[in-house]
C-alpha positions, 0 to 999 in steps of 0.5 A: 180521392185521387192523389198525385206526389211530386213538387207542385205550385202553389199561389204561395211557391213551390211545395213537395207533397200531395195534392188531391181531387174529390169525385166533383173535380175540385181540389180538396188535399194540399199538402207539403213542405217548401222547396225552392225552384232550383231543389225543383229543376233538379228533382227526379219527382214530378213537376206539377203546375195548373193547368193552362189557360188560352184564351185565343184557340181558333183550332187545332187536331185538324179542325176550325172553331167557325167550322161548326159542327163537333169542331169545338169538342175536337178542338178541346180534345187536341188542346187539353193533350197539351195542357190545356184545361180551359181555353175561349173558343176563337171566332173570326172575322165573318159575315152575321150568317157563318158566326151565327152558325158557328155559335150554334154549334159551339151551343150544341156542344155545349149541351154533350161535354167531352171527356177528357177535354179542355173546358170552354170558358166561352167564347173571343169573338176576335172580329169582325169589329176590328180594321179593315186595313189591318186584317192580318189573316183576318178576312174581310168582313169587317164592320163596326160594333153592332149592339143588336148583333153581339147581343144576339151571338152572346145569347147563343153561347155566351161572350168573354171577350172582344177584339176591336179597333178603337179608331174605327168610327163608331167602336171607341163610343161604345167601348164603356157599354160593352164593359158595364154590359160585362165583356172584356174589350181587347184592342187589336187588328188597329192602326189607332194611334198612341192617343187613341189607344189612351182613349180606349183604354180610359173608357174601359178596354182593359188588354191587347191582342197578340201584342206587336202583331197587327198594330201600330208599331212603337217609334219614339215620335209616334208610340203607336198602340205597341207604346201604350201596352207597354207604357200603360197595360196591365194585361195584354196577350202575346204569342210566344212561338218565336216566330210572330214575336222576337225573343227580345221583344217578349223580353220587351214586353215581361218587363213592362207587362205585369199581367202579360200572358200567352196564348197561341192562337193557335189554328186547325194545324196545330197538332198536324203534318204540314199541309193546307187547313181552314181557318175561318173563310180562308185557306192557310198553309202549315210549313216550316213550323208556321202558319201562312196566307198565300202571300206569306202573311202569318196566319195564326200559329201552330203552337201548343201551350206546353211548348209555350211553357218551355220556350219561356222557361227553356229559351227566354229564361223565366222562372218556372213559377213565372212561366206558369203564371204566364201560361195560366194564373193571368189569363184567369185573373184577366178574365176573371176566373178564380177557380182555375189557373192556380193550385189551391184548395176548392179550386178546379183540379186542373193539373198538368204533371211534368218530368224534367224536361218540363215534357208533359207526363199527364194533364188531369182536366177537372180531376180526371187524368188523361193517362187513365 
């Protein structure tokens, strides 16, 4: 059995012990006396916390998930150096012809498993059913919700969550089906309004997409779909690389979020040198730390998870077992998933060991660690 010792996370707090994988991958020893977060930050042992979950990854290591082909595994391999055990394979606004491609190879990849790479929990299909007036960096190829379509992909790989625009003619009425059919529904990319928003969400959508950015903003006369995360949500996602999202207004949205959880959105660039990367049918320019459109507009992030754990913990202040929830245990929950993004006995051994500096030591992807 493969063992590791240093003060590890568990759902109950922090404990120093001895967590251990069998052969399957899974947890089957944990063991250890309670320490408190300060006895923690402290400790010259390691600092061991599940692994993270994303549940917006467009790409990374150079590669785009729309671009088809090994993109995915590659992505997966980028992604689990940072921590990252599980993550949604993010699809972007396209014509039928390129997502039914994409899909196909994300199918195929399926089928040869990397090593040593993050698990794919399936796939967040961010367009095309979102605004056209509100793309972001989305191209545009929008369209509404089309059953027969959705169907279609989900049959390739299979479909955890959906990014739509309420407001758009046609979606806010098909919202209840998509939920009892199963899939998440996330509003995002909407200039819905307060109202429409309160609507969506009492027929079942159930989170928001990279909260404040491409939505209507919160103004004390029209709340805008800003006002209903934080007036309503239980779960919404953010991107927490300080360049999409003020620092206050993450501190905004933890105090009335329970269930706020980060993502990075991240594109091929993450993990590369400045320079120009695709990202579905466009062209983005990695500069400066972020990711832009020709005209300036933000184009997904650059960011990994483990440096979203430590701009919680190291900029806005959370505490490391509230940081790690953020990163990891909400985003299971959110979706459903009760074996990974917590440490606890017969669950996936999804680990990633810090030192002191919360800078990763080694991540261990379904109890094998990268380090060996």
């Amino acid at each position: 059995m493969m063992r590791i010792q240093g003060n590890i996370l568990t759902p109950t707090g922090f404990v120093r012990g001895v967590i251990g994988f069998g052969a399957d991958g899974r947890i089957r020893h944990l063991t250890g006396d309670p320490i408190d977060e300060q006895q923690v930050r402290e400790s010259k042992a390691p600092c061991i916390i599940p692994g993270f979950v994303d549940l917006h990854v467009h790409g990374g290591g150079g590669y785009d998930i729309m671009e088809g082909g090994d993109a995915l595994q590659r992505v997966c391999q980028l992604h689990v150096r940072h921590g990252t055990t599980a993550l949604l394979a993010t699809t972007m606004t396209a014509p039928d012809h390129d997502l039914q491609m994409a899909f196909g190879a994300m199918r195929a990849s399926r089928s040869e498993p990397g090593i040593r790479s993050a698990h794919v929990l399936g796939v967040h299909l961010e367009g095309p059913f979102i605004n056209h007036e509100k793309l972001g960096a989305q191209p545009d190829f929008t369209r509404v919700v089309k059953t027969q379509e959705l169907m279609r992909l989900h049959e390739v790989f299979p479909i955890r969550l959906i990014t739509l625009a309420p407001e758009v003619p046609g979606n806010m009425e098909l919202i209840d089906s998509l939920c009892a059919a199963g899939f998440r529904v996330q509003i995002g990319h909407t200039l819905g309004t307060y109202e429409e928003g309160l609507k969506a969400l009492s027929k079942g959508a159930s989170g928001f997409t990279h909260l404040f950015n491409a939505m209507t903003a919160l103004h004390h006369r029209a709340p805008g779909m800003v006002g209903v995360a934080l007036a309503h949500a239980q779960y919404a996602e953010i991107i927490p690389d300080l360049i999409h999202v003020h620092p206050g207004a993450i501190r905004v949205a933890l105090r009335s979020i329970p269930g706020l959880f980060c993502v990075t959105d991240s594109t091929a660039a993450a993990g590369m040198p400045d320079g120009q990367y695709r990202l579905g049918r466009h062209t983005v320019t990695k500069c400066l730390g972020g990711v832009r459109l020709d005209d300036g507009t933000l184009a997904g992030s650059t960011l990994t998870m483990d440096q979203a754990f430590r701009n919680l913990v190291l900029e806005l202040g959370l505490p490391l077992s509230d940081a790690s929830r953020r990163v990891s245990t909400h985003a299971a929950d959110y979706i459903g998933i009760a074996d990974r993004g917590r440490l606890a006995i017969g669950g996936w051994g999804d680990v990633v060991v810090l030192d002191q500096d919360l800078q990763l030591v080694d991540v261990y992807a379904e109890g094998k660690s990268l380090a060996n």
